[in-house]
N, C-alpha and C positions, 0 to 999 in steps of 0.2 A: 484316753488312749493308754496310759499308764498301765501298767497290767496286764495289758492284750499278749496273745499266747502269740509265738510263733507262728505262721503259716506258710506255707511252700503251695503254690506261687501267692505274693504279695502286691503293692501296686506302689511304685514309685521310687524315691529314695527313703531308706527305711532304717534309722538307729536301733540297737539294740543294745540291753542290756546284758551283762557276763553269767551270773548267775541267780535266780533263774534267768533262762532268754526271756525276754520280755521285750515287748517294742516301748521305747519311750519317747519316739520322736515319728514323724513322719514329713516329706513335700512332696507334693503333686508331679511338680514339671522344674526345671533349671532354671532360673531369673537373675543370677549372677551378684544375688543382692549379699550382706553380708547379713549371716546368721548365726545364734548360738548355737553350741552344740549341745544338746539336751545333757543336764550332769549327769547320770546315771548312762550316758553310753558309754559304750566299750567299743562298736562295731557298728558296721552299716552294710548294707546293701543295695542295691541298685537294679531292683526288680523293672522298671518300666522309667517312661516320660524323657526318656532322649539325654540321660544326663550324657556327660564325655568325662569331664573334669570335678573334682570335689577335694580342694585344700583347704587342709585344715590349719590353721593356726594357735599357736599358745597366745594372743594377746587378743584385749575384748573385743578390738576393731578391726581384723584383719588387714595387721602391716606386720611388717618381718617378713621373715623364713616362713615355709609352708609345705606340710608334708601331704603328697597325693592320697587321700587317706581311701577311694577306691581300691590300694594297693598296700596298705596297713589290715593286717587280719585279725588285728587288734590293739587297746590303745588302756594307758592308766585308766580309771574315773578322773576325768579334769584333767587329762596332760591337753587335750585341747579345747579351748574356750570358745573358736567361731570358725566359719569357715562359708565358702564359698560354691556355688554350683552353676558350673554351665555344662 
């Protein structure tokens, strides 16, 4: 998946890389589980699968604080380490 270009329209929730865009991460549908954030994103999108919600957090297990990252247009490499989708 690493390396995949860009494409408009895409399917699901979808990380991306800064420069070049690159997709580095991809999920299907929202399962609320906790997950990493692929290192090389910067950004995501939300082409398909119902998501609503996607907080990210800075620690490996998501506890703390947690930024809507649907609503973040962009992010360091590694300001967030996991995050959540429903």
């Amino acid at each position: 998946m690493a390396g995949e270009p860009f494409q408009s329209p895409d399917v699901g929730l979808v990380f991306y890389s800064a420069y070049p865009t690159e997709v580095v991460g991809r999920q299907a549908t929202p399962d609320g589980l906790c997950h990493r954030v692929p290192a090389d994103a910067r950004w995501l999108l939300t082409w398909s699968g119902g998501f609503g919600s996607v907080p990210g957090y800075r620690t490996a297990d998501c506890s703390g604080p947690a930024a809507e990252l649907n609503n973040v247009h962009s992010w360091s490499t590694g300001f967030y380490l996991t995050y959540r989708a429903s």
